[in-house]
GUPA-339844 format. One record per residue: residue number from 1; z, x, y of N, C-alpha, C in turn; residue in one letter; chain. Coordinates in nm, 4 decimals. Layout:
N
atom k=NUM	npz=Z	npx=X	npy=Y	capz=Z	capx=X	capy=Y	cpz=Z	cpx=X	cpy=Y	r=A	c=A .
...
This chain:
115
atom k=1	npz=0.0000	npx=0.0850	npy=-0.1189	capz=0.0000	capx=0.0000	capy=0.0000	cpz=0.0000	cpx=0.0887	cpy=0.1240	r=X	c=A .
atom k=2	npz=-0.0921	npx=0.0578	npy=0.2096	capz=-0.0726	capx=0.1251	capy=0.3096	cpz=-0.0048	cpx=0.0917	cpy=0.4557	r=X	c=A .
atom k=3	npz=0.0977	npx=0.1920	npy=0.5247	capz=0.1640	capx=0.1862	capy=0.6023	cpz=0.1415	cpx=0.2675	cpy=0.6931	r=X	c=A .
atom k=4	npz=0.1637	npx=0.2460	npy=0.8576	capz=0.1366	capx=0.2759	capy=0.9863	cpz=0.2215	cpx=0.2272	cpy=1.0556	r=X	c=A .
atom k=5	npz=0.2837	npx=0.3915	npy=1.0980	capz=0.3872	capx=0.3270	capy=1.1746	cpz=0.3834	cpx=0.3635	cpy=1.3023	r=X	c=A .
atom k=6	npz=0.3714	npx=0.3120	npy=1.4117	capz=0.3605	capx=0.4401	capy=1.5451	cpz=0.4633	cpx=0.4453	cpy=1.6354	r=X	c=A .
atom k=7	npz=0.4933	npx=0.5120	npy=1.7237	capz=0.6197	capx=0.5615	capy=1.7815	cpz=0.5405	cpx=0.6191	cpy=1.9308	r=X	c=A .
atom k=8	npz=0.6503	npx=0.6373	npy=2.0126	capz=0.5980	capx=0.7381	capy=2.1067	cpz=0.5792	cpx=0.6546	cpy=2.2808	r=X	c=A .
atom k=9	npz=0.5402	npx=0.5100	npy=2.2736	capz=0.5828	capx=0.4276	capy=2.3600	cpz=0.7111	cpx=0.4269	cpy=2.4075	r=X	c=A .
atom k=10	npz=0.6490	npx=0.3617	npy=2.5475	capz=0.7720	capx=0.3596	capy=2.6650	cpz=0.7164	cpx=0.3533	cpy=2.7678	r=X	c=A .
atom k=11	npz=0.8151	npx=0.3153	npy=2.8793	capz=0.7932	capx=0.3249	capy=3.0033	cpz=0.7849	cpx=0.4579	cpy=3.1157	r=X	c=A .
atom k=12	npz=0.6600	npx=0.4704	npy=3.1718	capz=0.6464	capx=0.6047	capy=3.2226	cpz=0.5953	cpx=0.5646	cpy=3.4110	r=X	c=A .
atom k=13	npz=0.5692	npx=0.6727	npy=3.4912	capz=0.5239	capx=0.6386	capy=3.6344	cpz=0.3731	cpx=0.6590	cpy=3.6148	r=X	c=A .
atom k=14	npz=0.2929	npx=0.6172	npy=3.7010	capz=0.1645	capx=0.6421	capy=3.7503	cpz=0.1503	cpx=0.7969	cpy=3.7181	r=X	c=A .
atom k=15	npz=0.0325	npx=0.8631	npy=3.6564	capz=0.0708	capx=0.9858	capy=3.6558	cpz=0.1479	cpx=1.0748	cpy=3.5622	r=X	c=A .
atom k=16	npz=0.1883	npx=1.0134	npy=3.5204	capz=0.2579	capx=1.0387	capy=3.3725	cpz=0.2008	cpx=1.0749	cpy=3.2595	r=X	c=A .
atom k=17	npz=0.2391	npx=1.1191	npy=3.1841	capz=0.1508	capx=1.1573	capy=3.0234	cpz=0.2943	cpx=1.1047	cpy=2.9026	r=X	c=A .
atom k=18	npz=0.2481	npx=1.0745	npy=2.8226	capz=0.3266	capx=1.0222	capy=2.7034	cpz=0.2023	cpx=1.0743	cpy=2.5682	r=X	c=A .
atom k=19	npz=0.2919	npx=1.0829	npy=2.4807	capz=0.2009	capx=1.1237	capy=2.3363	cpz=0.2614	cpx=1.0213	cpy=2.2355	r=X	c=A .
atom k=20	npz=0.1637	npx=0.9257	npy=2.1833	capz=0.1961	capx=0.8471	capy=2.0957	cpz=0.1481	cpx=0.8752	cpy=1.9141	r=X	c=A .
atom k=21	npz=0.2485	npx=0.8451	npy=1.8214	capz=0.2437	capx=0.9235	capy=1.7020	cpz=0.1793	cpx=0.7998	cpy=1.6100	r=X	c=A .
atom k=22	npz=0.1095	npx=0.8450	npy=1.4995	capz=0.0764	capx=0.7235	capy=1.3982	cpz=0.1037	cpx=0.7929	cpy=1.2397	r=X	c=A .
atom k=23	npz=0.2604	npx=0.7419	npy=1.2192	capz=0.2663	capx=0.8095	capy=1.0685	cpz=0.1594	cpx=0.7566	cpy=0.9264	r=X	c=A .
atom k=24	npz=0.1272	npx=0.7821	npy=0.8668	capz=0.0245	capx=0.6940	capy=0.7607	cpz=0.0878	cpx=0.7241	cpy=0.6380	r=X	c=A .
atom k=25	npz=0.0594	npx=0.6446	npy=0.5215	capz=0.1572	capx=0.6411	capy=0.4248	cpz=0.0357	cpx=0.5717	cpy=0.3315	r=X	c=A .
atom k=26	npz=0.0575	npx=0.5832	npy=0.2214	capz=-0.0516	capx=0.5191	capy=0.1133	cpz=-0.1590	cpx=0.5354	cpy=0.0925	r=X	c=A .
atom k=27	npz=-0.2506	npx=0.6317	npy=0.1178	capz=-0.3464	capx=0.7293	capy=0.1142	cpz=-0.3345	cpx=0.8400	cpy=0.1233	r=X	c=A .
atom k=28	npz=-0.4867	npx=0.8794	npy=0.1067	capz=-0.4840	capx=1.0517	capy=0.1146	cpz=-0.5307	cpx=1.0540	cpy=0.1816	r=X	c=A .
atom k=29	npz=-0.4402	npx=1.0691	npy=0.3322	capz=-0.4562	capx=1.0240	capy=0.4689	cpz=-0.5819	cpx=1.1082	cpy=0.4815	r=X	c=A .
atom k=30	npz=-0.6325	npx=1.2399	npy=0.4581	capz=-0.7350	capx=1.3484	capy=0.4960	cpz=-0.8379	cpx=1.2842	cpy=0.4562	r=X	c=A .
atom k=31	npz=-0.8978	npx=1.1875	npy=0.4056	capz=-1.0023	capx=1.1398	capy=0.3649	cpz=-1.0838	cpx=0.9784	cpy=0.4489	r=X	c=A .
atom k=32	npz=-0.9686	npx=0.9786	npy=0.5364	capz=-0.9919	capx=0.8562	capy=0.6327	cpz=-1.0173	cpx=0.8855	cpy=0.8346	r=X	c=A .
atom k=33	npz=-1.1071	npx=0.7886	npy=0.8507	capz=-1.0746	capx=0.8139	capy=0.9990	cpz=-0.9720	cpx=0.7123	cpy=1.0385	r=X	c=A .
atom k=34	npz=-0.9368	npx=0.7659	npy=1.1527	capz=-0.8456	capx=0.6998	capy=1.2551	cpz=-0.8511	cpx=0.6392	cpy=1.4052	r=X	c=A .
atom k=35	npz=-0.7815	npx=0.5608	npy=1.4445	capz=-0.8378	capx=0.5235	capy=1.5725	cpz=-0.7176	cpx=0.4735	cpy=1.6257	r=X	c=A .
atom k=36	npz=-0.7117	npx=0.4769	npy=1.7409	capz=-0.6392	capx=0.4403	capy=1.8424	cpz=-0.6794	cpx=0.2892	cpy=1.9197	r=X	c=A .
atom k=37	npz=-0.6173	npx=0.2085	npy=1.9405	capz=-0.6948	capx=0.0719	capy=1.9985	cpz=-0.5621	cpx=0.0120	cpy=2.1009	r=X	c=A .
atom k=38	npz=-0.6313	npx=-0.0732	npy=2.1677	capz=-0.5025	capx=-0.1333	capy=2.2760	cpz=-0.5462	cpx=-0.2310	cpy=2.2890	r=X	c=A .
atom k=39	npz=-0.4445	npx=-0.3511	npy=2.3449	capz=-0.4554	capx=-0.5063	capy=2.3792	cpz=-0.3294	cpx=-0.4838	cpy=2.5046	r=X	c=A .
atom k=40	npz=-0.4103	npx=-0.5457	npy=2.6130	capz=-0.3082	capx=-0.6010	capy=2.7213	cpz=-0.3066	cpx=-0.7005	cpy=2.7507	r=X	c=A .
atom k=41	npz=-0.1855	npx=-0.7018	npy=2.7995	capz=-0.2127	capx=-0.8967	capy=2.8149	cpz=-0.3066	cpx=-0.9503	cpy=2.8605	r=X	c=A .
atom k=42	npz=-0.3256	npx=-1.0874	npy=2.7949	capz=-0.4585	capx=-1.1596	capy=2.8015	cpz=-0.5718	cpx=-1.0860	cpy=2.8150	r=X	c=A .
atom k=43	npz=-0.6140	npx=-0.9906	npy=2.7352	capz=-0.6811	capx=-0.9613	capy=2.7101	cpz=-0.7215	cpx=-0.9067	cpy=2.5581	r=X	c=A .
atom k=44	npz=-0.8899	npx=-0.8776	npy=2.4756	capz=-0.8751	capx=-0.8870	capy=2.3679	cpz=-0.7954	cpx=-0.7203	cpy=2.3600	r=X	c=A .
atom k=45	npz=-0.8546	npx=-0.6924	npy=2.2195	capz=-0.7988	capx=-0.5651	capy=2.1607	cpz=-0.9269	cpx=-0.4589	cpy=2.1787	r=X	c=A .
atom k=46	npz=-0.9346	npx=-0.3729	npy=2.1847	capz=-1.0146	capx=-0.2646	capy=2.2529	cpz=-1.0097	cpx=-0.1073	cpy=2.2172	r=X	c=A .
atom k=47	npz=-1.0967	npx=-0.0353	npy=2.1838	capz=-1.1032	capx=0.1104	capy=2.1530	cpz=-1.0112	cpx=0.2372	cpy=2.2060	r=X	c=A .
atom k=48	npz=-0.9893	npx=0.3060	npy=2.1909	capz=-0.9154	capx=0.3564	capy=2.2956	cpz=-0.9850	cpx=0.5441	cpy=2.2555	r=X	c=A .
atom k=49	npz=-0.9787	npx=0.5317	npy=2.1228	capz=-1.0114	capx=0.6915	capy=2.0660	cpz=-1.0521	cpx=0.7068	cpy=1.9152	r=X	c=A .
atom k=50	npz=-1.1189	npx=0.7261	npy=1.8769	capz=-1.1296	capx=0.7631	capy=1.7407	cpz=-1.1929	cpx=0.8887	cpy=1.6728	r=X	c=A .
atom k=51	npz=-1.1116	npx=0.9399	npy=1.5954	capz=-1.0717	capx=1.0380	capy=1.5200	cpz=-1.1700	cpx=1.0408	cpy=1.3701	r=X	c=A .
atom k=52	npz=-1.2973	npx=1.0917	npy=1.3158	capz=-1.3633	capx=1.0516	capy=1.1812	cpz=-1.2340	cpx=1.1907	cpy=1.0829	r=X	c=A .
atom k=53	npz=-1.2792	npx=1.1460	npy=0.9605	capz=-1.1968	capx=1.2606	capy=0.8509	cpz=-1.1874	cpx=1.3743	cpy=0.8490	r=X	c=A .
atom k=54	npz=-1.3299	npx=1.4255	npy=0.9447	capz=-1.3781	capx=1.5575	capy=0.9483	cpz=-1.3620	cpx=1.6277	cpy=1.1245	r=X	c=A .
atom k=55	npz=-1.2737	npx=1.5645	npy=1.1749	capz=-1.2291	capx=1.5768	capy=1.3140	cpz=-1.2871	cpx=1.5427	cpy=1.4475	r=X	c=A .
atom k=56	npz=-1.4268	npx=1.4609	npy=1.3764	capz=-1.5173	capx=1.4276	capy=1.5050	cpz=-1.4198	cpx=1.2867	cpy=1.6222	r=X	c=A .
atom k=57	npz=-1.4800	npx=1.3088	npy=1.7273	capz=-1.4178	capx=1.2224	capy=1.8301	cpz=-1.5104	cpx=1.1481	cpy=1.8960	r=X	c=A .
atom k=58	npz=-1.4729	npx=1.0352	npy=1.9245	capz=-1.4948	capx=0.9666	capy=2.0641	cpz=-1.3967	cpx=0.8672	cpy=2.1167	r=X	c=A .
atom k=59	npz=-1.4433	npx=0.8344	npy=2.2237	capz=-1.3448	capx=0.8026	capy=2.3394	cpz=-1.4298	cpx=0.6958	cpy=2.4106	r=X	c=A .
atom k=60	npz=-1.3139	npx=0.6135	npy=2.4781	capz=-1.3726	capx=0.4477	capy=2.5073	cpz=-1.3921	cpx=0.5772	cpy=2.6666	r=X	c=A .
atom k=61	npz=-1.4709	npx=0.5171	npy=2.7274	capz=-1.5204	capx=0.5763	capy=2.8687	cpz=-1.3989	cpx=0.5752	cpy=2.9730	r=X	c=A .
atom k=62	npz=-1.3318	npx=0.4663	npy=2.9544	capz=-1.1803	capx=0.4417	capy=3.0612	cpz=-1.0843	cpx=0.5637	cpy=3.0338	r=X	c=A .
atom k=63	npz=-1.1006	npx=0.6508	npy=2.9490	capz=-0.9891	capx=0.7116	capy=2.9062	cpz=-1.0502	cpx=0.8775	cpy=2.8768	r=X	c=A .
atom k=64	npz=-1.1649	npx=0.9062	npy=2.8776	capz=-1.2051	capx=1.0330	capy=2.9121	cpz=-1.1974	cpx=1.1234	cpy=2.9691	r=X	c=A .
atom k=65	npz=-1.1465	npx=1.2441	npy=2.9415	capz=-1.0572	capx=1.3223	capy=3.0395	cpz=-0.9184	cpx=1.3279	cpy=3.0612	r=X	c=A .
atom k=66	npz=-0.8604	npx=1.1884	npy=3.0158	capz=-0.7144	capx=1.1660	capy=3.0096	cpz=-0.6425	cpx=1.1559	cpy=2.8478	r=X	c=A .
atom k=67	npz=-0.7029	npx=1.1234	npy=2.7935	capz=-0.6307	capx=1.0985	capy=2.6405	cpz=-0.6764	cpx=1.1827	cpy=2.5553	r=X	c=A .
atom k=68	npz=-0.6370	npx=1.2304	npy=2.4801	capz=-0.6685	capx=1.3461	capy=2.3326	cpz=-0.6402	cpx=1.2576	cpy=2.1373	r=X	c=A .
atom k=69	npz=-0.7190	npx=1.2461	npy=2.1513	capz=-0.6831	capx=1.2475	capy=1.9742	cpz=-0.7166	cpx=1.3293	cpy=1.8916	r=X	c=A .
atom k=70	npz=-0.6032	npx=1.3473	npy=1.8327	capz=-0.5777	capx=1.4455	capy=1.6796	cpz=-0.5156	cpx=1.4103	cpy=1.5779	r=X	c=A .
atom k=71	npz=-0.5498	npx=1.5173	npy=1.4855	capz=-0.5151	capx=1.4308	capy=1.3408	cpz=-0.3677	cpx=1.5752	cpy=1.3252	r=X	c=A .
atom k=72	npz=-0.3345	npx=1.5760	npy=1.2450	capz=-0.2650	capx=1.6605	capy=1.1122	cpz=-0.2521	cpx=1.5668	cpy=1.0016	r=X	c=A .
atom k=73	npz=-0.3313	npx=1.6466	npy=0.9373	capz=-0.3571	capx=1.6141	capy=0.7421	cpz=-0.2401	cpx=1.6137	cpy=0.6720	r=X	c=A .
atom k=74	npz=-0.2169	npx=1.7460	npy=0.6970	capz=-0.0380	capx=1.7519	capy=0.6493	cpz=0.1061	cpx=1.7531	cpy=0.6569	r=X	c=A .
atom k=75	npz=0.0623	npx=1.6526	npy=0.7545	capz=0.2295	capx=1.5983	capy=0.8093	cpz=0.1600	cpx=1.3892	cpy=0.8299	r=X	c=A .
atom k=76	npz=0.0408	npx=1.3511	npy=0.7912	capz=-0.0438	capx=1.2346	capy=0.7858	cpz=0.0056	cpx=1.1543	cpy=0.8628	r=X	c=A .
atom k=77	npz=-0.0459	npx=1.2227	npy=0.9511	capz=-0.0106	capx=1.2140	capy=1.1476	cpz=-0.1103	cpx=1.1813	cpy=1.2148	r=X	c=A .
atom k=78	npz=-0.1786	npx=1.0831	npy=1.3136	capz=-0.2258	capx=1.0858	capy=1.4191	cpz=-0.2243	cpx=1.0756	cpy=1.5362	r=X	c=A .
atom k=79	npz=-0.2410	npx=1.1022	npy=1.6552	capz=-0.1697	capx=1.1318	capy=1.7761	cpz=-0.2315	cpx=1.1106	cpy=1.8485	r=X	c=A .
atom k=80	npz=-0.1926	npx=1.0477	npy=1.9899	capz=-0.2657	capx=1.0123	capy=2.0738	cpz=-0.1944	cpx=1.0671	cpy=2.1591	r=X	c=A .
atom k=81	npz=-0.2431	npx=1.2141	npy=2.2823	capz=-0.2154	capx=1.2565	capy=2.4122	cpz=-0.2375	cpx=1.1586	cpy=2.5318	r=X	c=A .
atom k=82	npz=-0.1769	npx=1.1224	npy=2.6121	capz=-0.2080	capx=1.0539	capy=2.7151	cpz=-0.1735	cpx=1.1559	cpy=2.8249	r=X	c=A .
atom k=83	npz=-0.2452	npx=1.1484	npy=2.8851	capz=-0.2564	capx=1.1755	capy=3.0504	cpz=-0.2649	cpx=1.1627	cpy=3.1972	r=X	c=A .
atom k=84	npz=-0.2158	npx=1.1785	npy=3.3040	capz=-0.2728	capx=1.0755	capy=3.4118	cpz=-0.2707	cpx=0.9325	cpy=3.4271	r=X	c=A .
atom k=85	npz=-0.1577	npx=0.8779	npy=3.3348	capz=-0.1608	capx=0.7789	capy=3.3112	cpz=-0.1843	cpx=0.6534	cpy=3.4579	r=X	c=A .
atom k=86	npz=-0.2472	npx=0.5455	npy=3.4168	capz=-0.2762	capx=0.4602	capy=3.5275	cpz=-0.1930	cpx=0.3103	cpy=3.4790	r=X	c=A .
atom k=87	npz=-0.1627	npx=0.2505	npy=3.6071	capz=-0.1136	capx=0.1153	capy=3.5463	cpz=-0.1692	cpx=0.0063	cpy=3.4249	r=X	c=A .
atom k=88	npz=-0.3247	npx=0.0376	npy=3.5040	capz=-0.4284	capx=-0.0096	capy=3.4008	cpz=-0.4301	cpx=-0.0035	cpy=3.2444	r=X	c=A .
atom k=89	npz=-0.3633	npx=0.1453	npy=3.2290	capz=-0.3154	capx=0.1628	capy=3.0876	cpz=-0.2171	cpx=0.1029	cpy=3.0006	r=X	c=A .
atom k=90	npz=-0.1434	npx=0.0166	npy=3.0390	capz=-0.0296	capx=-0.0568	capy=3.0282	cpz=-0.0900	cpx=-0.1367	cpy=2.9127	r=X	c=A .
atom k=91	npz=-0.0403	npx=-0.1374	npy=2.7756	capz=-0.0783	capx=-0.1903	capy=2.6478	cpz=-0.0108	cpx=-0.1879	cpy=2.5494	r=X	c=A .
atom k=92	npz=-0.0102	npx=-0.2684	npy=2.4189	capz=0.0586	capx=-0.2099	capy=2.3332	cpz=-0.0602	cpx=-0.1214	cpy=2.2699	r=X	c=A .
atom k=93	npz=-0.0209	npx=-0.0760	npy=2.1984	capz=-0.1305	capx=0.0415	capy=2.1522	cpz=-0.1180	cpx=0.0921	cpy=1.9666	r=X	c=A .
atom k=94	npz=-0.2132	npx=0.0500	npy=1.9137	capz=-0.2282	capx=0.0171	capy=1.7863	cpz=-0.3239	cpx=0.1376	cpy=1.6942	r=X	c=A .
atom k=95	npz=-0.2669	npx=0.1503	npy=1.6220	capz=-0.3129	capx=0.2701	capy=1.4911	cpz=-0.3962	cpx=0.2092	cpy=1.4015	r=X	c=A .
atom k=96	npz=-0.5548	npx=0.2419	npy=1.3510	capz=-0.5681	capx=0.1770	capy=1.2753	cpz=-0.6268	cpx=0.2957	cpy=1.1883	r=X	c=A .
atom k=97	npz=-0.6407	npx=0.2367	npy=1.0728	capz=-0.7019	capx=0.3256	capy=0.9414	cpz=-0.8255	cpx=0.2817	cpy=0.9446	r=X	c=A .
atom k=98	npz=-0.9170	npx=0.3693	npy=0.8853	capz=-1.0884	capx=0.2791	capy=0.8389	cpz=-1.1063	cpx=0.3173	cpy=0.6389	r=X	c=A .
atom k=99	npz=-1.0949	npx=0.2288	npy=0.6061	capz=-1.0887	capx=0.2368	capy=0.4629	cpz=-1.2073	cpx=0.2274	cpy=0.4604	r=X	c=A .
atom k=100	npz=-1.3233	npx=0.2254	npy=0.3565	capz=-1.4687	capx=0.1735	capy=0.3323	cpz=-1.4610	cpx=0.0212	cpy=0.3084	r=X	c=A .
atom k=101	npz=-1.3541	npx=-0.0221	npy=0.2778	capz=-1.3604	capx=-0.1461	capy=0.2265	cpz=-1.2855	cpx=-0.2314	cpy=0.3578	r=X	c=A .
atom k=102	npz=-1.1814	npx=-0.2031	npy=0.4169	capz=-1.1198	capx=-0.2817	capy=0.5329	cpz=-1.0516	cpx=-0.1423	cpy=0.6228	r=X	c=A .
atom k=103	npz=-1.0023	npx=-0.2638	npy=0.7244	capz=-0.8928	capx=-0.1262	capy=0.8138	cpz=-0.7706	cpx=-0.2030	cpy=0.7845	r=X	c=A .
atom k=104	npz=-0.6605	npx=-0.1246	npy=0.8306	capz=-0.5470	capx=-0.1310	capy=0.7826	cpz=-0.4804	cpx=-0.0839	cpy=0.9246	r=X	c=A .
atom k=105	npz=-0.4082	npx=-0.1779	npy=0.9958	capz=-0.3166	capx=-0.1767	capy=1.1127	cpz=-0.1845	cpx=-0.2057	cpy=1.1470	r=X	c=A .
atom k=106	npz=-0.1614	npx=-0.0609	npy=1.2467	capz=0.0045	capx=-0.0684	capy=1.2590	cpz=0.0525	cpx=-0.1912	cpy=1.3592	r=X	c=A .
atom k=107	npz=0.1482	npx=-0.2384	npy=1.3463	capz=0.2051	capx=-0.3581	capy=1.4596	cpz=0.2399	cpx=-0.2797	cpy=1.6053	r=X	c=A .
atom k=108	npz=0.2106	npx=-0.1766	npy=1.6592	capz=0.1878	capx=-0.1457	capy=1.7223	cpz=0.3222	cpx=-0.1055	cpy=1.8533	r=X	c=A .
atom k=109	npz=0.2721	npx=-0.0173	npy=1.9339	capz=0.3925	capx=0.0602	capy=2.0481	cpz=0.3470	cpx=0.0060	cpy=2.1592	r=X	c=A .
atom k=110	npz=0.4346	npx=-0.0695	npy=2.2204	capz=0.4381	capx=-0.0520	capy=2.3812	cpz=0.4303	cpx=0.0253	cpy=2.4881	r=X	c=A .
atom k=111	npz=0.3059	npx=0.0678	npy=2.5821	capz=0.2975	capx=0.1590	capy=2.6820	cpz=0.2908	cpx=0.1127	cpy=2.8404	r=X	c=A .
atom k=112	npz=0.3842	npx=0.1348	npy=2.8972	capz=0.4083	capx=0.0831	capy=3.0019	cpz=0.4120	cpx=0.1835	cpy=3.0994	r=X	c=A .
atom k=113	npz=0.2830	npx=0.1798	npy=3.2333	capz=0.2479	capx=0.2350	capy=3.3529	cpz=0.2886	cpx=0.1800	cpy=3.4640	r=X	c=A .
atom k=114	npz=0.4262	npx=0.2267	npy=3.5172	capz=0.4012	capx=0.1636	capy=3.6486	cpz=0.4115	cpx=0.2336	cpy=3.7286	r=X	c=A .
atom k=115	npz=0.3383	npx=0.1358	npy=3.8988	capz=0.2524	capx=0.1979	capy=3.9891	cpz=0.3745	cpx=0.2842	cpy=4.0791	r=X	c=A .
């Protein structure tokens, strides 16, 4: 069964950087990509970063230059650097797995920017 747990949310100022963690559990985490996604209020759920098995990246355009994703294989870790943070960023912020067959998502961390 697979589990995602993420951590690393909180409340920060304009300008701020926070690093949010995504533990993975029930795979052989090195064989999956990862992604980072956010929902703010009233609004849907949305990309934020993604990570393929083999370390490739991309990044939703809002967040380029400011956020980093990385993996570690052997601690089946993914991480999201934040940077420069803007109010705009204010989300909970969700871990997901990409299985071939489905994704598999954490209930997610609260990130809170204020101005």
């Amino acid at each position: 069964q697979v589990q995602l747990v993420e951590s690393g949310g909180g409340l920060v100022q304009a300008g701020g950087s926070l690093r949010l963690s995504c533990a993975a559990s029930g795979r052989t985490f090195s064989f999956y990509g990862m992604g980072w996604f956010r929902q703010a209020p009233g609004k849907e759920r949305e990309l934020v970063a993604v990570i393929t098995n083999a370390a490739g990246t991309n990044y939703a355009d809002s967040v380029k230059g400011r956020f980093t994703i990385s993996r570690d294989n052997a601690k089946n870790t993914v991480y999201l650097q934040m940077t420069s943070l803007k109010p705009e960023d204010t989300a909970v912020y969700y871990c997901r797995l990409s299985d071939p067959n489905t994704f598999y998502w954490g209930k997610g961390t609260l990130v809170t920017v204020s101005s």
